[in-house]
C-alpha positions in Angstrom: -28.1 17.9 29.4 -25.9 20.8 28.1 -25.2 22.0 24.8 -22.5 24.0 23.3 -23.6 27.4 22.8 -20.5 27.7 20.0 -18.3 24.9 17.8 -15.3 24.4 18.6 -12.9 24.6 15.7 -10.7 21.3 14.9 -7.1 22.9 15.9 -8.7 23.8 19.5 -10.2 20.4 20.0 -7.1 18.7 18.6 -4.9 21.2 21.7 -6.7 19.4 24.0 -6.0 15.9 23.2 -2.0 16.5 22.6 -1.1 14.3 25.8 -3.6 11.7 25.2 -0.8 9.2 23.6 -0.2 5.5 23.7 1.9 4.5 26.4 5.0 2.5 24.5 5.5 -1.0 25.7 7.4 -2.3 28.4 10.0 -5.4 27.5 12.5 -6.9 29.0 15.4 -9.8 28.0 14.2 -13.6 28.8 16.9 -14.7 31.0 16.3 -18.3 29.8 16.7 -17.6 26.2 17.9 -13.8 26.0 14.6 -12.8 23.5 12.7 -9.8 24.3 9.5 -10.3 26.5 6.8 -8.7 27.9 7.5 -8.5 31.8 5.4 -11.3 34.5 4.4 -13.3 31.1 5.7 -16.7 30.1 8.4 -15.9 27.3 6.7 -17.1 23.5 10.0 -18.0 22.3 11.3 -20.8 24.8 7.7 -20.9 26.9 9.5 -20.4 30.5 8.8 -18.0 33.5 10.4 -17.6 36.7 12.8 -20.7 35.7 10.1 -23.3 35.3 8.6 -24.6 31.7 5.1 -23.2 31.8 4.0 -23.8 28.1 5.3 -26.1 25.7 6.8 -24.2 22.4 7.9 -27.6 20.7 6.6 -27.2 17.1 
């Protein structure tokens, strides 16, 4: 297995992972309800997708 021959200081190593970032979320409006959802999940505030009741959100 190979070694590194020198260290590599902490601003280098940091230069090298600028573009590793978290992708931000994608969300979109329930058209049942109008709250924000994640999209092709059932919506956690009135439980519908695609127009049908898929979980029950009755308290």
């Amino acid at each position: 297995m190979a070694l590194p021959k020198y260290r590599i200081s902490k601003a280098r190593g940091r230069k090298r992972r600028t573009h590793y970032k978290a992708a931000t979320i994608t969300v979109m409006d329930c058209p049942q309800c109008g709250q924000t959802k994640m999209p092709h999940r059932a919506c956690p505030n009135c439980g519908y997708y695609r127009g049908r009741p898929v979980i029950s959100t009755s308290d």
